[in-house]
C-alpha positions in Angstrom: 9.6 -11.6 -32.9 6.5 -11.3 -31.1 7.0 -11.9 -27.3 9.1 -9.2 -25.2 12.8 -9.3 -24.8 13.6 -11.1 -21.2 15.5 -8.8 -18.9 18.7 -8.0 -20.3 21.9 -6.2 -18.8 23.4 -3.0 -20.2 26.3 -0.7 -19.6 26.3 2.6 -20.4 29.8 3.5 -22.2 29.0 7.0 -22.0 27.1 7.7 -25.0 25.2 4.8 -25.3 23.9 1.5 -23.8 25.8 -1.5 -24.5 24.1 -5.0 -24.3 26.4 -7.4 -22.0 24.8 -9.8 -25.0 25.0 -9.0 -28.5 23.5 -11.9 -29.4 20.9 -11.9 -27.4 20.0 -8.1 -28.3 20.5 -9.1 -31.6 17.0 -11.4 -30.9 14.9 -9.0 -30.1 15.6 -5.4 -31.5 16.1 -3.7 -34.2 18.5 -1.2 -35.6 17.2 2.1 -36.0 14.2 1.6 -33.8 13.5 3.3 -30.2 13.2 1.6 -28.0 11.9 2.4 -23.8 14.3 1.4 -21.0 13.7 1.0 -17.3 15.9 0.6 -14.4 15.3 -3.0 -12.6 16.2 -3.1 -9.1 17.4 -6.7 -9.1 16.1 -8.3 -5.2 17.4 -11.6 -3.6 15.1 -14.3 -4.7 16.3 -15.5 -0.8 14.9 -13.2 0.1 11.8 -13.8 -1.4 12.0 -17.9 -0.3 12.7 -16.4 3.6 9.4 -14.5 3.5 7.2 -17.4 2.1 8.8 -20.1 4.5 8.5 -18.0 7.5 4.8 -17.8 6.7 4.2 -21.0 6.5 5.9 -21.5 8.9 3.9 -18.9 11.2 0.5 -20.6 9.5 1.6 -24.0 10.5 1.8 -22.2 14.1 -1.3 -20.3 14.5 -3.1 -19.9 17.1 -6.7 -22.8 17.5 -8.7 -19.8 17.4 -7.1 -17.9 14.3 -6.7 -21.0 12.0 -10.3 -21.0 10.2 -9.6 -17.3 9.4 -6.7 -18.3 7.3 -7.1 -21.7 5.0 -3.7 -20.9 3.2 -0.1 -19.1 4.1 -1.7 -17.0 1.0 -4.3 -15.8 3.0 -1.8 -15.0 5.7 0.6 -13.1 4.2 -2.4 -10.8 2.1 -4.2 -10.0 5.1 -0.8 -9.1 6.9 -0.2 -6.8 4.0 -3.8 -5.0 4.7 -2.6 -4.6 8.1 0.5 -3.9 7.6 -1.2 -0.5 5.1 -0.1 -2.2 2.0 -3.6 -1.8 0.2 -5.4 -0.5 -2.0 -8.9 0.6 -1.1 -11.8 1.8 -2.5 -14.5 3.1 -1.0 -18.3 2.9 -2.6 -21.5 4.5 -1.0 -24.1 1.7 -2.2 -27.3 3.9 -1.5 -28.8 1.5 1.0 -27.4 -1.2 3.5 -29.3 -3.8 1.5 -27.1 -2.8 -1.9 -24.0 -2.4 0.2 -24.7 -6.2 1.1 -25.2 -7.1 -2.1 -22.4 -5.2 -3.1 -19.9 -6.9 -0.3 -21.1 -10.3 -1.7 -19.9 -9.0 -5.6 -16.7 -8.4 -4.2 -16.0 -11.6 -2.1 -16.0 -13.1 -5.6 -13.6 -11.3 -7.5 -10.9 -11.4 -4.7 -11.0 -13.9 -2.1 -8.5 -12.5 -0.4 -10.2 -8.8 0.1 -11.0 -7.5 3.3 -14.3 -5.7 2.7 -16.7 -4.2 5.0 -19.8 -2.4 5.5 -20.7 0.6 7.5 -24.7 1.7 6.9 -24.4 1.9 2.9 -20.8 2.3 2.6 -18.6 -0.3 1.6 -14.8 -0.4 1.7 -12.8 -3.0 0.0 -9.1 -3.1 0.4 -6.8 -5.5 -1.6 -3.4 -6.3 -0.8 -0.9 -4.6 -2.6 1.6 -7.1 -5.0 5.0 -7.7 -4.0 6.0 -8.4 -7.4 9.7 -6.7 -8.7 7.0 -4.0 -11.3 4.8 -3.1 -8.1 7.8 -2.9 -5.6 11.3 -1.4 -5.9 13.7 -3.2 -3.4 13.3 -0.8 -0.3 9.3 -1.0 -0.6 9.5 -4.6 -0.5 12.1 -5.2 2.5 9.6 -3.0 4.0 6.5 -4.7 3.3 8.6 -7.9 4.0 9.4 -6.7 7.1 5.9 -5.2 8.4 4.5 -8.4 7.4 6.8 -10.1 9.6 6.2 -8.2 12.6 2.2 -8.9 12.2 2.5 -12.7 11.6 5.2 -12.9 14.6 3.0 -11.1 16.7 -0.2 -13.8 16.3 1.9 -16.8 16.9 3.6 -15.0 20.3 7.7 -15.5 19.1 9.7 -12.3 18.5 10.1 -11.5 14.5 13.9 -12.9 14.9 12.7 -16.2 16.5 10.4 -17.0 13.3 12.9 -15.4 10.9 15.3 -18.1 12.4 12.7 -21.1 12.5 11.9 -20.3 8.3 
């Protein structure tokens, strides 16, 4: 078969790993062949529902003056995971503030959700970090989840356990 085995659960027997589904196994690997395996840290898909209601949730409540700055809950929740220092960032000395603009504009494009800026010829670009389960283990993401609730709670004025409730 071609396309990657789904997620499957094993149990180590104490010599080797067991499949829960021999069957299923069966599909996708071969005897005799290695093969690597990684630990998934399984995480609530509740858990990830609460944290996209409560932004919309805390979008649908923004403030007059802070709605044109974010079109989407998308929008929201990236730029509360810049502020929160879940980014990545890189840093590029343009030569000239004319380059740097030119530079900035370049970026815009390739992520919309970027918050990039321009000091002289300098240009800094940092992009929200993913979420997703192979970017995150389970305690980086209950903290991200968390930070990102304390900024969003924090521009609509209601305590992070008001909007956790309201979602």
């Amino acid at each position: 078969m071609n396309r990657p085995p789904p997620p499957m659960y094993f149990q180590w027997n104490g010599e080797a790993m067991v499949p829960r589904s021999q069957m299923a196994a069966d599909q996708y690997f071969v005897i005799g062949e290695y093969y690597r395996m990684v630990e998934h840290e399984d995480r609530s898909d509740a858990s990830h529902k609460h944290e996209f209601a409560f932004l919309r949730e805390a979008w649908r409540n923004l403030p007059e003056e802070l709605a044109p700055l974010y079109p989407t809950p998308e929008h929201l929740r990236k730029r509360a995971l810049i502020q929160a220092g879940w980014y990545d960032e890189q840093i590029i000395n343009a030569g000239s503030n004319a380059v740097a603009v030119r530079l900035a504009a370049v970026a815009r494009g390739y992520d919309e959700f970027a918050l990039i800026s321009i000091t002289d010829e300098v240009v800094i670009i940092r992009t929200a970090k993913s979420q997703s389960r192979r970017a995150m283990n389970k305690d980086e993401w209950q903290k991200s989840k968390s930070d990102v609730l304390e900024i969003v709670s924090e521009m609509i004025g209601v305590e992070p356990a008001q909007l956790e409730r309201a979602a």
